[in-house]
C-alpha positions, 0 to 999 in steps of 0.5 A: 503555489504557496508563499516562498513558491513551494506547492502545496502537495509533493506527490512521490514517485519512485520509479523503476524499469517502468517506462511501458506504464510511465505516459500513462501515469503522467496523463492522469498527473497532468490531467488533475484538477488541482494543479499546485502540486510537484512530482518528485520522480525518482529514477531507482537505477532503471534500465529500461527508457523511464528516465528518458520519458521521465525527463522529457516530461519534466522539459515540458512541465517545471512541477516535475522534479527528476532525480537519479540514483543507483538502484536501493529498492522502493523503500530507499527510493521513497525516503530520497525523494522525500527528503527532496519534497518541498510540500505541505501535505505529501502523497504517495503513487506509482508509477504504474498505476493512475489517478483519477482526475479529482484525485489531489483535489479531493485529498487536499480538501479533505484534510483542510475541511476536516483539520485532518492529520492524514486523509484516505480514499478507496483504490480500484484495482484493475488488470494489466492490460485493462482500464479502470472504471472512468466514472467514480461514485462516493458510497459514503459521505466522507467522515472523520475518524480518530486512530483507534477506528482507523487502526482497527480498520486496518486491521480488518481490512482482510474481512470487511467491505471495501468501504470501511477498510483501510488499506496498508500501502502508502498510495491512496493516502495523503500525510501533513508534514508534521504526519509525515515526520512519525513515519519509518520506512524500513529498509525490506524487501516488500511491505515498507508501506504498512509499517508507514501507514501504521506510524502515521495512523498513530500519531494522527488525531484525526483522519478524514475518510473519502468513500471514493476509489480515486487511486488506481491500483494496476494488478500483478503486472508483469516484474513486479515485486508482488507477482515474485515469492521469496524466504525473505518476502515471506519473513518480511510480510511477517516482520511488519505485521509483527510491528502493526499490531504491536504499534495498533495496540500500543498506541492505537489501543485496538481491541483484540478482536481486530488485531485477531483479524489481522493475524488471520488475514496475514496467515492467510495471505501469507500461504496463499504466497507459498501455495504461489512458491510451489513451482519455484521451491522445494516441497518441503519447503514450502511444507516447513513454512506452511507449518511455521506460520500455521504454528504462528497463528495458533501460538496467537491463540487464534484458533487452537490445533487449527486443522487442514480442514479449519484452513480450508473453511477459512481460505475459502471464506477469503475466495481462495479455492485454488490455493485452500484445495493444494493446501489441503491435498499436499500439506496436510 
């Protein structure tokens, strides 16, 4: 515990309508090597038991901090709890997620050894209803990077290896305050995370890289945001890539080749969303919206007069045969 008594790391949790996920999540907190950190849990307006497990948990253990609100969405959840944080250095999880034992040892190491403004580690994902691998292995020796390698990674991220991208969600990561106050955490539907992570990056000298999948990401369970499609999830995934690469090339001074890659991989991951929104929206819809971010993506002087077929070899090179073929057979 620091001077004045305030933890060194405040670890952010909004939680909503998670309690089956919740015993969980707090098991890998409670079983973390390094232990001068707060859990700052915020109760997004839950219907379910989260707050009550939440609050038993909090009875037991003083460096969990419970707070309760009307439901506003991540976004606002996240800004409320981290007005709330008493840390140095900030971190981002959810709660249906987990992490590994080493997790906040190896982040705060990183940024302290390093003199890092933020530090990043690789996630592992595994399926609802599945455990993720028990024994994780560093691929690489940590490193150091500045924004404009970071920046380009994470505009890369789409087509690299697991190793050397860098992934827009807010977990994973760990911010110095001073990191922190860059930050804007929009108030949108989906993808608040990557303007953040975005932010952070270009206002960080140095960024400390650990090769190691310590986070835990819980694949498309069952509720979440990510497994629903929406006209306004849609507008917004394209909103905030909009701001990324105005910010990566702005700020970070990312070569064009990269911010091409991340005009791709957002068209990309943006139909494979409407081939999803198939059973929920009008044909012509999800046709109108297919052309519009196809006439996106051509208006970035990526790929001129981009054919069905062009979209098939592209969808194809992502491992998205299901949604490339259905792309392919109905829209034309």
């Amino acid at each position: 515990m620091q001077k004045g008594g305030n933890p060194t790391v405040s670890v952010i949790v909004p939680m909503h309508d998670v309690a089956r996920y919740l015993p969980d999540f707090l098991t890998s907190m409670a079983r973390q090597s390094y232990g001068d950190y707060e859990i700052v849990a915020w109760d997004d307006g839950s219907g379910d038991d989260t707050a009550a497990i939440c609050g038993r948990a909090a009875a037991e253990d003083s460096r969990i901090r419970l707070f309760h609100a009307e439901n506003q969405g991540v976004a606002g959840a996240r800004r409320s709890a981290l007005a709330e944080a008493r840390g140095t250095f900030i971190t981002f999880a959810d709660p249906d997620d987990l992490l590994d034992a080493t997790y906040l040892e190896r982040l705060v190491r990183a940024l302290t050894e390093h003199d890092a403004d933020m530090a990043v580690c690789r996630a592992q994902n595994f399926e609802d209803g599945g455990e993720p691998s028990i024994s994780v292995q560093d691929s690489m020796p940590e490193e150091v990077i500045g924004r404009r390698e970071a920046a380009s990674r994470l505009c890369d991220r789409f087509f690299v290896d697991d190793d050397y991208a860098i992934r827009p969600e807010l977990w994973g990561k760990m911010f110095t305050r001073a990191t922190m106050e860059s930050m804007t955490i929009p108030q949108l539907r989906t993808c608040s995370d990557y303007p953040a992570v975005t932010d952070a990056i270009c206002a960080s000298n140095r960024i400390a890289v650990v090769h190691a999948p310590l986070y835990c990401y819980r694949m498309a369970r069952a509720g979440s945001l990510q497994t629903k499609v929406s006209q306004g999830k849609l507008n917004d995934i394209w909103t905030v890539h909009e701001y990324a690469i105005g910010a990566c090339r702005d700020l970070a001074h990312v070569e064009p080749v990269h911010l091409y890659r991340e005009t791709v991989g957002t068209v990309f991951y943006i139909n494979e969303k409407i081939m999803a929104s198939a059973g929920t929206m009008p044909l012509e819809e999800v046709r109108a919206n297919y052309q519009r971010y196809r006439a996106h993506l051509r208006a970035a002087g990526v790929h001129r007069g981009l054919s069905p077929k062009g979209y098939l070899k592209l969808m194809l090179y992502r491992g998205a045969f299901a949604p490339a073929r259905w792309a392919f057979d109905h829209l034309g």
